[in-house]
C-alpha positions as CSV (number, residue, x, y, z in Angstrom):
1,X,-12.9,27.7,-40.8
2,X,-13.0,24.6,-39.0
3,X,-16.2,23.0,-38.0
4,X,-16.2,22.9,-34.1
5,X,-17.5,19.2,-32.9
6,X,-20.9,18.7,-31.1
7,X,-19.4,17.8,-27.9
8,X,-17.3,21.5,-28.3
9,X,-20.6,23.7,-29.2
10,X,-22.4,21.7,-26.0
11,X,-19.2,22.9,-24.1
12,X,-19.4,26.5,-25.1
13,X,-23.1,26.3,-24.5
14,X,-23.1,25.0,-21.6
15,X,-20.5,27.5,-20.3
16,X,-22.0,29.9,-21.5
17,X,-25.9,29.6,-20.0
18,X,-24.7,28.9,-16.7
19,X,-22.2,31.7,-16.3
20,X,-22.1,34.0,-19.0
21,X,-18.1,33.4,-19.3
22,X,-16.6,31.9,-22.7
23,X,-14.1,29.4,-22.9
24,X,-12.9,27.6,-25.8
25,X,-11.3,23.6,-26.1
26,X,-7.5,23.8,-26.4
27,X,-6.5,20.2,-27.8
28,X,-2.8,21.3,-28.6
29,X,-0.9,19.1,-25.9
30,X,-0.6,15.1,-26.2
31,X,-2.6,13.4,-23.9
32,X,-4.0,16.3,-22.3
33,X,-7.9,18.1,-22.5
34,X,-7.7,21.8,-21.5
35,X,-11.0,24.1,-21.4
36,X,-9.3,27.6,-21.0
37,X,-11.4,31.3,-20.4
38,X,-11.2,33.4,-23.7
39,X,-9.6,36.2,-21.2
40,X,-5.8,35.3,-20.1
41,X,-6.5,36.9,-17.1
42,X,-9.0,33.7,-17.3
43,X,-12.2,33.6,-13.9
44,X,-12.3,32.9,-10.0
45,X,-16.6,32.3,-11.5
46,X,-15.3,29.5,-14.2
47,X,-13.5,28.1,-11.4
48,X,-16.1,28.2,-9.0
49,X,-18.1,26.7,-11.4
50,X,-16.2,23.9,-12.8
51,X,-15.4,22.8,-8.8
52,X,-19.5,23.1,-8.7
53,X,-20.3,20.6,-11.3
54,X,-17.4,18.1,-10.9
55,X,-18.6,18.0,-6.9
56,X,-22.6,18.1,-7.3
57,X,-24.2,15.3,-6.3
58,X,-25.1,13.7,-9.4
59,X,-20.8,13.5,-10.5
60,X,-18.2,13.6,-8.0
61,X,-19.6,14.4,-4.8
62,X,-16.5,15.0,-1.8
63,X,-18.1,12.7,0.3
64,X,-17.4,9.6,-1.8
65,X,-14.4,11.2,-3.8
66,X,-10.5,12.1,-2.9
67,X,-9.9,15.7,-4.2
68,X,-6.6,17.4,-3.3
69,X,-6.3,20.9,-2.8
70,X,-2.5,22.0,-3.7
71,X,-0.6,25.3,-4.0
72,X,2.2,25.7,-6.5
73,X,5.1,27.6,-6.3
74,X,3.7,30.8,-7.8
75,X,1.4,31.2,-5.0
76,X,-1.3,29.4,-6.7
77,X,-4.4,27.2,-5.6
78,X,-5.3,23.9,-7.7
79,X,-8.0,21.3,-6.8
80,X,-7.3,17.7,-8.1
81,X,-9.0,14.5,-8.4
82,X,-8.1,11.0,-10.0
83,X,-11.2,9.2,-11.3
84,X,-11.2,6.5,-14.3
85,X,-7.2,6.5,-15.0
86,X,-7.9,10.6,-15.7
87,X,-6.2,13.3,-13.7
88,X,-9.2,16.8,-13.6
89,X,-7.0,20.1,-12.2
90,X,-9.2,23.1,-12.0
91,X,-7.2,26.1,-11.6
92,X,-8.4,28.4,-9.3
93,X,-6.8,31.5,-10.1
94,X,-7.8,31.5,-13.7
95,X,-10.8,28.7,-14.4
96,X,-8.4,26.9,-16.2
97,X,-9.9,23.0,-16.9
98,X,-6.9,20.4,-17.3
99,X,-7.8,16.5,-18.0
100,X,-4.9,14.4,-18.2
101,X,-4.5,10.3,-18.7
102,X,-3.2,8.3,-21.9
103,X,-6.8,7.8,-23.4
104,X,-7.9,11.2,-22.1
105,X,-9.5,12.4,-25.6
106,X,-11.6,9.1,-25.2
107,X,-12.3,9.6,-21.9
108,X,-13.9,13.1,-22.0
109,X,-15.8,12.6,-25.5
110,X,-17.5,9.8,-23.6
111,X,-18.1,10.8,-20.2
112,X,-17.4,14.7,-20.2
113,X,-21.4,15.0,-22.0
114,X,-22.4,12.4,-18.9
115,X,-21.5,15.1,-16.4
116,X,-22.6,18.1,-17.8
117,X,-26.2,15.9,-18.3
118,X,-26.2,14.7,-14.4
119,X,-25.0,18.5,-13.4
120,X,-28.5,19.8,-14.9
121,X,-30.6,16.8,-13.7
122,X,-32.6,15.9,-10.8
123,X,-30.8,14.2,-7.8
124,X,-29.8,10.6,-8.3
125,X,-26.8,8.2,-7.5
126,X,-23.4,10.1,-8.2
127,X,-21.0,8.6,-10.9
128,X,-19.5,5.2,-10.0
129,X,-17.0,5.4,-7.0
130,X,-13.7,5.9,-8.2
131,X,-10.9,3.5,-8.2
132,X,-8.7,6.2,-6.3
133,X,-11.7,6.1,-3.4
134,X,-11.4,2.6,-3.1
135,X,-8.1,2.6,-2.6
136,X,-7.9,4.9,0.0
137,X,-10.9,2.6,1.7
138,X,-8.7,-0.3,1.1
139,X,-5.3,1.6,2.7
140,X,-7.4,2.9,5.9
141,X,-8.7,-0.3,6.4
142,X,-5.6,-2.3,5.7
143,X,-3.8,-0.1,8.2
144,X,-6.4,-0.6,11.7
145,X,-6.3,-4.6,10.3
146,X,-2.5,-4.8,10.4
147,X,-2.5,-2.5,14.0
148,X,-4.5,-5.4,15.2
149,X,-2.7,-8.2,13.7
150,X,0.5,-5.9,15.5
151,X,-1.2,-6.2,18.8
152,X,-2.6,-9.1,18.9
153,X,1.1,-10.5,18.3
154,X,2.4,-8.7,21.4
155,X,2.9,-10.4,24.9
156,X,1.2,-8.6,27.9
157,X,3.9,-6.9,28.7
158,X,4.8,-5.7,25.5
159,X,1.1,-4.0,25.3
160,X,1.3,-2.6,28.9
161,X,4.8,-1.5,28.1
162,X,3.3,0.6,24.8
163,X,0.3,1.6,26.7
164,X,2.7,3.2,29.3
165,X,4.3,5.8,26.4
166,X,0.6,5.9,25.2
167,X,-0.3,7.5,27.9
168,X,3.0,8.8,29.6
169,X,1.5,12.4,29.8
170,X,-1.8,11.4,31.9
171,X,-1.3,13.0,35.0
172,X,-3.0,10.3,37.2
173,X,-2.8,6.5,35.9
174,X,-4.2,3.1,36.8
175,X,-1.3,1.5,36.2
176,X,-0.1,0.1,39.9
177,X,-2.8,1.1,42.4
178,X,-0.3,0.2,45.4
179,X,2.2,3.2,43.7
180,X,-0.4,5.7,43.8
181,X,-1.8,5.2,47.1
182,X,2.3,6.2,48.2
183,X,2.0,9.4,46.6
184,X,-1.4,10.4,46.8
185,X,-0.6,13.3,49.0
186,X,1.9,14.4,47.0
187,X,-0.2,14.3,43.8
188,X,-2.9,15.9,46.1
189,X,-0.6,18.9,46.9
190,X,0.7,19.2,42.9
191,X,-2.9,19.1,41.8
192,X,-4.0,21.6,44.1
193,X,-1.0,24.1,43.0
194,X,-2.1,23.5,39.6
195,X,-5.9,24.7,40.4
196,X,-4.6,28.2,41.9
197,X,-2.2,28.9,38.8
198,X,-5.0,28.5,36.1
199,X,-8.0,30.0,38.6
200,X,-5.1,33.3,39.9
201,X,-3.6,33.4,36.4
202,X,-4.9,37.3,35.3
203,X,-3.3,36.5,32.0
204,X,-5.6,33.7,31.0
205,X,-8.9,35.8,30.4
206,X,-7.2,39.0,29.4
207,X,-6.2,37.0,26.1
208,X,-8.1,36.5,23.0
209,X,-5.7,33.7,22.3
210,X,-3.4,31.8,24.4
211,X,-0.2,31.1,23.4
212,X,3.2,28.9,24.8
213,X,2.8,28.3,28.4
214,X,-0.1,29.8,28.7
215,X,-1.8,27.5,26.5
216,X,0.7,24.5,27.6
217,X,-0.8,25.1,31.3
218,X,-4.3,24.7,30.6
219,X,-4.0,21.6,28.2
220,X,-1.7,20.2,31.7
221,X,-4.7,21.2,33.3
222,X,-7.2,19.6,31.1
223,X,-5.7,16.1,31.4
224,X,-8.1,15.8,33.7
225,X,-11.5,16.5,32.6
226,X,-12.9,19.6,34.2
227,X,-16.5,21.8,34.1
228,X,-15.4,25.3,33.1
229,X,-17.5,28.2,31.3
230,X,-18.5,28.0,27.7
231,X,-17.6,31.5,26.5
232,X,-14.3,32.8,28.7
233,X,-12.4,29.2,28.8
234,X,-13.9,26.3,26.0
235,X,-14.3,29.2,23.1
236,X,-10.7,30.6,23.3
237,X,-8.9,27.5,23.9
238,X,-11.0,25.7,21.1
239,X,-10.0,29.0,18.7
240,X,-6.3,29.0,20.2
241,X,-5.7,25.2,20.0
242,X,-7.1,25.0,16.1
243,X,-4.7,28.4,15.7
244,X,-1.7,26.5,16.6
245,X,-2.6,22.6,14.7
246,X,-3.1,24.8,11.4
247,X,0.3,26.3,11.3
248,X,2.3,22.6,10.5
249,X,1.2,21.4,7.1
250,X,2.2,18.1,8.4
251,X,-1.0,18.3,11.3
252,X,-3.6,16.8,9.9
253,X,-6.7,18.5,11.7
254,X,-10.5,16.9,12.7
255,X,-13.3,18.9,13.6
256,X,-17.3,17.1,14.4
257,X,-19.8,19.4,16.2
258,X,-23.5,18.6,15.7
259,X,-24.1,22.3,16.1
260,X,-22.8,25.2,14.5
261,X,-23.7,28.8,13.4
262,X,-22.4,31.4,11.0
263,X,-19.5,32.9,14.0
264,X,-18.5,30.2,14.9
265,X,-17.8,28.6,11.4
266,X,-16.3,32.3,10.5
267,X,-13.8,31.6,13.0
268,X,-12.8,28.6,11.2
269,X,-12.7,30.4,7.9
270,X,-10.4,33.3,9.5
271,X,-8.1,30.6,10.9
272,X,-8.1,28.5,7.7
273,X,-6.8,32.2,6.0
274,X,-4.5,33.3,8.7
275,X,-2.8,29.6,7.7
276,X,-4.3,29.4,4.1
277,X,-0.2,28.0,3.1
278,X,-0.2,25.4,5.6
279,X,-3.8,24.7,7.0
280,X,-4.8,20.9,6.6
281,X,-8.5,20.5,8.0
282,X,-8.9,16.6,6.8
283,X,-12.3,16.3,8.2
284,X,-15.5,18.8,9.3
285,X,-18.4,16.6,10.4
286,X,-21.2,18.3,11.0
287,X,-25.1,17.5,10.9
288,X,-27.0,19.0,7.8
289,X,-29.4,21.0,10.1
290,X,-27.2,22.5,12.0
291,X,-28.4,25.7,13.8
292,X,-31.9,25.6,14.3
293,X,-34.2,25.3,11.6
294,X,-30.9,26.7,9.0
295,X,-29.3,23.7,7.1
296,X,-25.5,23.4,6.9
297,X,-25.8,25.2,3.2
298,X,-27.4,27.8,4.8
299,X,-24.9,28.3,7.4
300,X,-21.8,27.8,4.8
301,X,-23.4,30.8,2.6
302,X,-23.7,33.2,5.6
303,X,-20.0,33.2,6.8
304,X,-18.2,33.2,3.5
305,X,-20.0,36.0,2.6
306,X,-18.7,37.8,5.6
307,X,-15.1,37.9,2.9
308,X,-13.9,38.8,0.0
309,X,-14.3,37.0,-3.2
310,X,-10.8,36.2,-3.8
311,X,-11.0,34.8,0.3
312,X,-14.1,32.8,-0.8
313,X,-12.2,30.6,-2.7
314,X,-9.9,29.2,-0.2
315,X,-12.8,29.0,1.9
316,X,-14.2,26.4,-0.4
317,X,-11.5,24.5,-1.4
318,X,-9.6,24.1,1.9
319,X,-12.7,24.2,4.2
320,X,-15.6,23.6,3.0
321,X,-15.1,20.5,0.5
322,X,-14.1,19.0,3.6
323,X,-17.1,18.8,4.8
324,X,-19.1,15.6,6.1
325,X,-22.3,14.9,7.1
326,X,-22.9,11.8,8.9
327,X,-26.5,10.4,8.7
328,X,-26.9,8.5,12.4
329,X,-27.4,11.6,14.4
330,X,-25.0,12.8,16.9
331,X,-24.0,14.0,19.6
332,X,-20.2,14.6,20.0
333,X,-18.0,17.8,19.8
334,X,-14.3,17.5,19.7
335,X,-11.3,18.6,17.3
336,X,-8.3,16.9,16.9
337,X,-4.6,17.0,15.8
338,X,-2.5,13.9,14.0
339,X,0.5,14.8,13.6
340,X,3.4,13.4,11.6
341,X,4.5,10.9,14.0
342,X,1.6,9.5,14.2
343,X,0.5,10.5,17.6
344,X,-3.3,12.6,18.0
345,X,-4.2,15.3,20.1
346,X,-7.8,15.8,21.2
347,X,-10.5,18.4,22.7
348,X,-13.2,16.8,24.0
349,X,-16.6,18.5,25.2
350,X,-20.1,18.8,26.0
351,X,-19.6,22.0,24.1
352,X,-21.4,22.8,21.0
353,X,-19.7,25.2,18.6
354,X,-22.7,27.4,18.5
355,X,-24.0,30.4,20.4
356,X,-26.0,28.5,22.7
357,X,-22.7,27.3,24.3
358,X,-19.9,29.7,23.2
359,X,-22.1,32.7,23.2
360,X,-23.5,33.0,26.6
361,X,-22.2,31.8,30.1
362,X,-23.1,28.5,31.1
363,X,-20.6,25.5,32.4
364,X,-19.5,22.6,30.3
365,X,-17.2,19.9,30.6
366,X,-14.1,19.5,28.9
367,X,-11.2,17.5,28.5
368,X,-8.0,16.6,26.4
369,X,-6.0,13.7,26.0
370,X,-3.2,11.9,24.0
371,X,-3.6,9.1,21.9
372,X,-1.9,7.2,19.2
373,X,-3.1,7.5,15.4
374,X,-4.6,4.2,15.2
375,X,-6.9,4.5,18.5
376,X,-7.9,7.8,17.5
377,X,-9.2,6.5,14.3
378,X,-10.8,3.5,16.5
379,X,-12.2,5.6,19.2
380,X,-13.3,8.8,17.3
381,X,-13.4,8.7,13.3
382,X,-15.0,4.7,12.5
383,X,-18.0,5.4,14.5
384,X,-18.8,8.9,12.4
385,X,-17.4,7.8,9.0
386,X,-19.8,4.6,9.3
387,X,-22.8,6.5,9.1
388,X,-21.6,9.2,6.2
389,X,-24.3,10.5,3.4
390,X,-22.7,9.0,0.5
């Protein structure tokens, strides 16, 4: 019988003492490094685990590192990152550890110890940021530098002219004062219409969710910003608008509150299931104490245990790993769609998404608006992402 290496027996030990599953190194492919479960029916644990390690602080935290969660064909979840010329799969379904890369055998026998060391040690500065991080820094900000360069090229006319299909939907505009002081009554009369559909419409608060015109009538509405009540409007629009972004795998959706409890955050979990083929939440910021004296850990715990374990999963790897927690304190609630045109949708309010404000009655304002991708990024994202825990 062969003797196994050190860097195998750590492997199995290692395994072993933190789950009580065995696995074994499978070598058999060119250019690949696979740690597979002794049981072909493999473990959701394993994979829990082997997401656990690569993401704790002291490896590849999410915050600093571009994993992609991906579903195959057969129905089943992957989570992926690119560090160091390496491709690391962990298969959810089975626990199933794939490193890929040309020098991959080199690669793991001299990091692969580093990261089971750092898992097991006390917090301290997470492996160097990958080259597939910076790159993705380098593309965003390549992209708002060349939408200036774009702009600043422009005449004044050509900018008013794309401001104009900016914000073509805006109900009331600044754009030729003379023009709306000719129609002011007739605005006056429309917007007053408009007030007794949405405050006469029985339909609206006999729904849990709100659907095709309904919905498309109270984000007219909303153009303008309004003070409306917390629970009975702001909660099921918030749930009904995030319903309808997660359908399209092409939305990509955003989501900052600086409050949140365990309800609310189940609501976000039961949508992310209801759409677990195409749900695409890019972002979650959120503070780290979030509901009172709970932390965000805390929080996270609470609702995913409200599901089943094979629910769980999902939870983590199309929810929760994308969470961020910006270190500037803040204020801000809002969730938002891009779409693949380029064009964002967003929900802004005073609203919390927390019992305190979606709980019990009380008024809060609210608003939503139409932007393009770039001044969404601008207006919304740049301030939060400049202030992440890293």
């Amino acid at each position: 019988m062969a003797t196994k290496a050190e860097i195998e027996v750590r492997l199995e030990n290692f395994v072993k003492s933190k789950t009580a599953e065995e696995i074994y190194l499978d070598l058999s492919e060119p250019s690949k490094v696979i740690i597979r479960h002794k049981s072909k029916r493999g473990s959701i644990t394993l994979a829990t685990f082997w997401i656990n390690v690569l993401q704790s602080r002291n490896n590849y935290p999410v915050q600093l590192y571009p994993y992609r969660t991906l579903y195959d064909k057969n129905g089943h979840y992957k989570v992926v990152l690119r560090v160091d010329d390496v491709s690391i799969t962990v298969f959810l379904s089975n626990g199933t550890l794939m490193i890929q890369g040309d020098f991959v055998l080199d690669w793991f026998i001299r990091r692969f110890s580093q990261i089971m060391t750092a898992f097991d040690s006390p917090p301290q500065d997470p492996q160097p940021v990958s080259d597939g991080y910076d790159e993705h820094k380098k593309n965003w900000t390549a992209f708002i530098d060349k939408e200036q360069a774009r702009k600043g090229s422009l005449t004044k006319a050509e900018l008013l002219k794309e401001r104009q299909k900016e914000e073509a939907s805006i109900i009331l505009t600044n754009e030729v004062e003379e023009e709306k002081q000719d129609s002011e009554l007739a605005e006056k009369t429309e917007l007053e219409e408009l007030e007794v559909d949405i405050t006469e419409d029985p339909e609206l608060f006999n729904l849990e969710k709100w659907t095709g015109d309904v919905l498309q009538r109270q984000l007219d509405y909303l153009l303008l910003p309004a003070v409306k009540d917390g629970p009975t409007y702001i909660y099921k629009l918030w749930k009904s608008l995030l319903d309808l972004w997660l359908e399209n795998p092409e939305n990509k959706v955003y989501i900052a509150t600086p409050r949140l409890d365990v309800q609310r955050l189940g609501d976000v979990c039961q949508l992310v299931l209801n759409h677990r083929v195409t749900s695409n939440i890019d972002a979650f910021y959120v503070r780290i104490l979030c509901d009172q004296n709970l932390s965000i850990s805390d929080v996270k715990k609470a609702a995913q245990g409200k599901f089943i374990s094979k629910e769980q999963v999902i939870i983590e790897y199309r929810l929760y790993n994308r969470m961020v927690y910006p270190q500037v304190p803040f204020h801000c609630s809002f969730i938002a769609c891009v779409n693949e045109e380029g064009h964002a949708k967003v929900l802004t309010t005073t609203a919390n998404f927390h019992r305190d404000h979606f709980g019990k009655s009380n008024s809060e304002t609210v608003e939503y608006c139409t932007m393009s991708q770039s001044r969404f990024i601008q207006r919304f994202l740049k301030p939060l992402n400049s202030s992440l825990v890293m």
